[in-house]
N, C-alpha and C positions, 0 to 999 in steps of 0.2 A: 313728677310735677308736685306743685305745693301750694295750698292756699295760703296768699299776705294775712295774718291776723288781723281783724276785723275790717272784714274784705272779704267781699265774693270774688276776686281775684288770682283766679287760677293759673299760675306761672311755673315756667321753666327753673331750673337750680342755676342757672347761670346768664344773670341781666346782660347783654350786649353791650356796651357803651357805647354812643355813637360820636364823644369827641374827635375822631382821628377822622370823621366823615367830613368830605374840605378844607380839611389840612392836611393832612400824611397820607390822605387816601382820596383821591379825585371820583368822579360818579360813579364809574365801573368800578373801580376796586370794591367801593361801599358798598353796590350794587351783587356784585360777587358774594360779599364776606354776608351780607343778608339773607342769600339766599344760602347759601351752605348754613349756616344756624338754623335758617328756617327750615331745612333738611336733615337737620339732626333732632327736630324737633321742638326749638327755641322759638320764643313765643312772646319776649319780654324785650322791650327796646328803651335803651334810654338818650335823653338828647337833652337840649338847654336852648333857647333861642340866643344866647349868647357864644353856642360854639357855632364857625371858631373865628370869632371876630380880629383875634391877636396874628392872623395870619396878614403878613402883607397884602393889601388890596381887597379884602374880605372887608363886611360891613355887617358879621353876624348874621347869625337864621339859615348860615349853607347846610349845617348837617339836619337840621328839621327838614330844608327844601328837597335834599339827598333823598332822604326817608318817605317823604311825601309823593314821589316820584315813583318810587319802588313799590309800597304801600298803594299808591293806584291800581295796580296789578294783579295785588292779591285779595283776599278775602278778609276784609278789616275785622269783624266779630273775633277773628283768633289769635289777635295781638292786642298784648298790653303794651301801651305809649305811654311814655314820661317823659314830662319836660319840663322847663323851670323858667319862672321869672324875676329877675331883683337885680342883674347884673350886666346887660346888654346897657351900652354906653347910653343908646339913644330909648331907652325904656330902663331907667334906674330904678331902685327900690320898691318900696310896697305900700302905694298909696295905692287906691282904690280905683281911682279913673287909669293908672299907668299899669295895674294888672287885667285890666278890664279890656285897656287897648291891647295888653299884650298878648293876651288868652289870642283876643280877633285874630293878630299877625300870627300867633303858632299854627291855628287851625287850619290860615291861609296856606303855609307853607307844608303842614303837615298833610294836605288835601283831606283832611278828615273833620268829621261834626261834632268831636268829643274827643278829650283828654282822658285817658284811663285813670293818670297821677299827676295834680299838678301840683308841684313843689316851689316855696319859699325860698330859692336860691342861696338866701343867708338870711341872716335874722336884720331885720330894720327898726332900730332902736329910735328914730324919729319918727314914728308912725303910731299911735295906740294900737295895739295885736286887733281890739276887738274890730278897726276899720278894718284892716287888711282880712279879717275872716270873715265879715260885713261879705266884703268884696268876690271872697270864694262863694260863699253861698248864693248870692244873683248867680253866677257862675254854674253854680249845680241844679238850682232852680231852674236855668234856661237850659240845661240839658247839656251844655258846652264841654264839664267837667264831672268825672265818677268818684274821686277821692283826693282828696290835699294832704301831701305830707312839708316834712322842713326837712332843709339843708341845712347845714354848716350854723348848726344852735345849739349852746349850751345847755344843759341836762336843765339847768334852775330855768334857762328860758322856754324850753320844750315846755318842761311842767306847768310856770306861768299861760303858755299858749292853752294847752290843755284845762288847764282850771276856769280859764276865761269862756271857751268856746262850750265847760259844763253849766256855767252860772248864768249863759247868756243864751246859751239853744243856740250856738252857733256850731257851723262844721269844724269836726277835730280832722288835726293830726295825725294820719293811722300809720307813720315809721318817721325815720330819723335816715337821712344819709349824711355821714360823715366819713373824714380820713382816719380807716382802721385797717392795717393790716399787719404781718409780724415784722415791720422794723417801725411801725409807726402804733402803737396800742393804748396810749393815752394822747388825748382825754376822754375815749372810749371807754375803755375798764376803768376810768378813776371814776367820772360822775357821768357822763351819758347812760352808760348800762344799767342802773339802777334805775334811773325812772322809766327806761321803756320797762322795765322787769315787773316795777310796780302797776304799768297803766296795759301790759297785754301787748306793748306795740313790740316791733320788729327795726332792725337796722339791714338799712342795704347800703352797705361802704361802697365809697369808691377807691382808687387810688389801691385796689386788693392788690394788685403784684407791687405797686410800690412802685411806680412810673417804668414798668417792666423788670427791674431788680431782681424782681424774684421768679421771673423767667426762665432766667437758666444761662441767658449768655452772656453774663457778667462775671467774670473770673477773676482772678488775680493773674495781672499784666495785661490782660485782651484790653484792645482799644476797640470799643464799638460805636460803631458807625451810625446815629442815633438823633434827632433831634433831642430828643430828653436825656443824654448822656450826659452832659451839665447836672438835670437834676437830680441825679442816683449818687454824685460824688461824696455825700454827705452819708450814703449805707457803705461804704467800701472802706469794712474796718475790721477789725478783728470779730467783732459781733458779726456785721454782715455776712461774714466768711464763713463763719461755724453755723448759718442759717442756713446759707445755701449748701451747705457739708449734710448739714441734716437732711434737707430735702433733697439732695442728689440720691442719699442710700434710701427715702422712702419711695421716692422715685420708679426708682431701680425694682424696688422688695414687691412695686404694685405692676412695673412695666407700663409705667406710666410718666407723664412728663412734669416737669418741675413746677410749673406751670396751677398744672391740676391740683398738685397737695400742696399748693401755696392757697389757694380757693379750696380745698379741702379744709384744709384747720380755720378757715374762717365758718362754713358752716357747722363746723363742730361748736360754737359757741352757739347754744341754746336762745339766743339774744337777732341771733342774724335768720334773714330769711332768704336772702339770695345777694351773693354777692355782685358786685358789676365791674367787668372787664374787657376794654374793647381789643378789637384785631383791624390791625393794617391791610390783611391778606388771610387768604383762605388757611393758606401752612398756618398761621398765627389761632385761627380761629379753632384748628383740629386741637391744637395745645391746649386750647380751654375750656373745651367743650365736653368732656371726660368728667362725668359726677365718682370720686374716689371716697370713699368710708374708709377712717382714718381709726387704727385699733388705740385704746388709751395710753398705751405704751408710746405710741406713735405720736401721740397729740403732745405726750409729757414732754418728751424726746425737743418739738419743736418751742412748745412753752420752754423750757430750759434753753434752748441757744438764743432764744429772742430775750431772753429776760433783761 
């Protein structure tokens, strides 16, 4: 377990993701793959009231509802919730009445009285930063939420958020989730990383296998049977190749799966504090649930194939 820097937030090495909860995974499956994490000793969940609206006949907030459900069950105190507001069609951006409504609708669906982490879904450049922190803070004040982080913001715009919420006694930022993992590393390492380095914070990426890529069952010639097999077309290249080359022999050398020292070399970066990876199914779940210490040889090894 690990404490989020500046956070009493004591979490598991490996965030859940709850995107594939009402779309690739119907209540039981979700129901399943939550309770085997929560069996391994995973503690940390994340979701979006916007997943997963992109499914036919869906209208957003199913995987909050999923969780919400499940989460009834259990003993809430020993789970970290995260979820996000700026991108659900019918709750856009980050004006202050439409994250205020939104918080309402997560809590409804999440059946819980408080957000551990409520995140900025993307950055909203039509909105002043200081309303939309305006906004968090009623929020933390009424008890609703424990900490605000950002999505999908540039390192100049994190820092702008940050400097405003010091000038003005308003609630910070306390991580960054972006798209980082080893076929995808900038604009992570170019400018994201430097100002959490500067301000103390932490990154929790998504998208860490690379829309499963780096999973392991992606080969040269396998056709996989995949709703996201479309989007990994773009890693299936000679780089890709020498990535998964890498990580099949450290794999191996840990007796471990591909899976794991793909979210191994991300907490290897000093910068990260838990990466987030969802599972369809329980098999999926055992793959990523394995915390691997990766020796510097090993780390060099993948730095080098991903470069």
């Amino acid at each position: 377990m690990l404490t989020i820097p500046e956070t009493d937030l004591v979490v598991h090495p490996l965030c859940l993701g709850g995107n594939v909860f009402g779309w690739t995974a119907d209540e039981k499956q979700s129901h399943d793959v939550l309770n085997a994490y929560a069996s391994h000793g995973g503690n940390f969940i994340d979701t979006a009231d916007v997943y997963s609206e992109w499914k036919p006949g869906n209208k957003g907030g199913e995987s909050e509802t999923i969780i919400g459900t499940w989460l009834k069950s259990q003993d809430r105190s020993k789970f970290v919730i995260a979820t996000k507001v700026a991108k659900l069609s019918t709750r856009p951006g980050l004006r202050p009445e439409n994250i205020i409504a939104a918080c309402n609708d997560s809590l409804r669906r999440l059946q819980t009285d408080y957000i551990d982490i409520y995140y900025s879904h993307h950055d909203d450049a039509e909105v002043p930063m200081a309303e939309t922190l305006g906004a968090y803070a009623q929020l933390i004040s009424e008890g609703k939420v424990r900490h605000i982080a950002a999505s999908q913001h540039t390192g100049a715009r994190l820092q702008e958020a940050l400097n405003i919420s010091k000038e003005q006694g308003l609630p910070q930022y306390i991580a960054l989730q972006d798209h980082y993992n080893l076929m995808e590393r900038n604009p992570f390492e170019s400018e994201q990383q430097d100002v959490l380095a500067t301000n103390n914070l932490s990154a929790l990426p998504f998208y860490s296998l690379a829309r499963g890529f780096l999973s392991g069952k992606y080969r040269p010639g396998v056709t996989v049977d995949s709703v996201r097999a479309d989007g990994v077309k773009e890693y299936q290249t000679d780089k890709g190749w020498a990535v998964v080359a890498a990580l099949d022999e450290i794999a191996k050398a840990h007796n471990s799966s591909v899976s794991a020292i793909a979210l191994a070399w991300l907490r290897s970066n000093p910068q990260v504090s838990t990466p987030i990876a969802s599972a369809r199914t329980v098999e999926q779940l055992i793959e990523i649930i394995e915390v691997v210490h990766l020796s510097e040889y090993e780390i060099m090894k993948l730095n080098s194939a991903s470069a």
